[in-house]
C-alpha positions in Angstrom: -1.3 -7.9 -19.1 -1.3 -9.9 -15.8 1.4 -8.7 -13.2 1.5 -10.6 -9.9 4.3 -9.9 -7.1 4.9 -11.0 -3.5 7.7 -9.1 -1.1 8.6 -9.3 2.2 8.9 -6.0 4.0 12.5 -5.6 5.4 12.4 -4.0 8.8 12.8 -0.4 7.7 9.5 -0.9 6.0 7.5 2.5 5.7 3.9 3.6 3.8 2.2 7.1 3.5 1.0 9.6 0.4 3.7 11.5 -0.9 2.9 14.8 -2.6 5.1 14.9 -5.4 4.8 18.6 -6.7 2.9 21.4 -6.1 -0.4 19.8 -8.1 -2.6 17.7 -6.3 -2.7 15.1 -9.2 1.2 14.7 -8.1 0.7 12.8 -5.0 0.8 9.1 -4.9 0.9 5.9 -2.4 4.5 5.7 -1.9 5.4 2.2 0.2 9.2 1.6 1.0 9.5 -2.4 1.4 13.4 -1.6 2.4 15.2 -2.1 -0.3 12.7 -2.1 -3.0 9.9 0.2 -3.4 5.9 0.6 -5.2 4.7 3.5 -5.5 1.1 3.7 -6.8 0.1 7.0 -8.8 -3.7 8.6 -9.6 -4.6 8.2 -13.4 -3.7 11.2 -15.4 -7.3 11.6 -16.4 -9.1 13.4 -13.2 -12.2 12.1 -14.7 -10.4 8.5 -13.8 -10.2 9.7 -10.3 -13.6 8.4 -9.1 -12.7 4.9 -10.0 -8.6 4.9 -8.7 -10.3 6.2 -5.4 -12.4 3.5 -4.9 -9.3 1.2 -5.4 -7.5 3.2 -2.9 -10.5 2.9 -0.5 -10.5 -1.2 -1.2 -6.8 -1.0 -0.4 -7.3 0.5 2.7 -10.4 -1.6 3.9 -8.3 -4.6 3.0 -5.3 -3.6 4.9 -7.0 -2.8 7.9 -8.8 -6.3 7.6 -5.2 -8.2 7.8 -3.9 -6.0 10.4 -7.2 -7.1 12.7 -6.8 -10.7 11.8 -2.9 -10.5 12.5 -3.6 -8.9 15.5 -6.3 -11.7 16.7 -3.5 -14.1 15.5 -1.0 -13.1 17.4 2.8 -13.1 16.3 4.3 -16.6 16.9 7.2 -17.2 19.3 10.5 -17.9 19.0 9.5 -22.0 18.2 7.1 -20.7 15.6 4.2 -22.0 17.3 
C-alpha cells in the first residue's frame, strides 16, 4: 500500500523523540505540524531495529541536507523574490 502526504508546518511546528513508557522500544519520532501530528514508531520486532535505524539515520541525513540548501537559498522577501 502506497501512502504519500504533503503538510505545511503551522508556526508552532515542533520535532524530537518522545519516550513513551518506561521501555526503550516505547519511544518514537514524535513531529507536531501544528494542528496535525506524525509520529513515527520502532517496529515491534527488536530484531527489525537494525533496518528502522537506518531509516531514521536516512531521515536525518536528508533533513540536514534541506536545511543546508534552504539556508544557501535564503528565505525570500516580502515580494517573493
Amino acid at each position: 500500500m502506497a501512502f504519500n502526504v504533503t503538510w505545511h508546518p503551522g508556526p508552532k511546528a515542533v520535532a524530537g523523540m518522545h519516550q513513551l513508557g518506561s521501555a526503550r522500544e516505547l519511544a518514537a519520532l514524535v513531529i507536531y505540524l501544528d494542528p496535525d501530528s506524525l509520529v513515527i514508531m520502532p517496529p515491534a520486532d527488536p530484531a527489525e531495529w537494525p533496518r528502522f535505524i537506518s531509516l531514521l539515520h536516512q531521515i536525518r541525513d536528508g533533513v540536514a541536507e534541506l536545511a543546508d540548501h534552504l539556508d544557501r537559498t535564503g528565505a525570500p522577501g516580502p515580494d517573493g523574490e
